[in-house]
N, C-alpha and C positions, 0 to 999 in steps of 0.2 A: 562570613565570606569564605568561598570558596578557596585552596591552594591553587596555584598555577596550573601546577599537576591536575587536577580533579576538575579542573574548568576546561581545560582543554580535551581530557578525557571528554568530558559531559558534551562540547561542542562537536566531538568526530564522531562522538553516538548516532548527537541528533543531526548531522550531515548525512551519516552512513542512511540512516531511516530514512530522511527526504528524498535519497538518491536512489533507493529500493521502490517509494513509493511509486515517484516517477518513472523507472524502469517497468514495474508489476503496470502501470497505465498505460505505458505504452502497450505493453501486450496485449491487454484486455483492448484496446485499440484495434489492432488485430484481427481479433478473435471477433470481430463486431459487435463489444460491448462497453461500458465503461464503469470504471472504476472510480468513485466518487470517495471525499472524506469530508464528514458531518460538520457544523460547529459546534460539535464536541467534542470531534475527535474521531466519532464511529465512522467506520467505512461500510460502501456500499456497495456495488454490483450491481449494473442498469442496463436491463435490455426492454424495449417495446414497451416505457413508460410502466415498467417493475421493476423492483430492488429487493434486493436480497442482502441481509444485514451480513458483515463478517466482523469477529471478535477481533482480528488483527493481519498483520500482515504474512504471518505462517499462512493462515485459514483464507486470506484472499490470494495465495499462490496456489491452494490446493483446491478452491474452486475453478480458479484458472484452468488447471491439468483437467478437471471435470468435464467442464466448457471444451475441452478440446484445443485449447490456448499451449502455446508456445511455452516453457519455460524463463522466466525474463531473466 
């Protein structure tokens, strides 16, 4: 089991990441595309019934800026 300390940390990680992912989708929103994540976890990038795989959330910001998207 986790310390206090280390659970809390572990919970403001994965809030920070949910609230980026959602940010980064809105934009891709935007940008007239979206931003999809796998059930596994992979993300995706969807435009005109295509996708384009990205490794993570760096890598779907800097497709973003590619696409001509807004920085989220």
């Amino acid at each position: 089991m986790l310390p206090a300390a280390d659970a809390h940390a572990a919970l403001a990680r994965a809030d920070a990441e949910r609230k980026r992912f959602a940010s980064l989708q809105a934009a891709y929103a935007i940008a007239g595309h979206e931003l999809v994540r796998g059930e596994g976890g992979e993300l995706f990038a969807c435009k005109w019934g295509m996708a384009k795989r990205l490794r993570d959330l760096d890598d779907a910001e800097a497709f973003l800026q590619r696409i001509g998207g807004a920085p989220a």
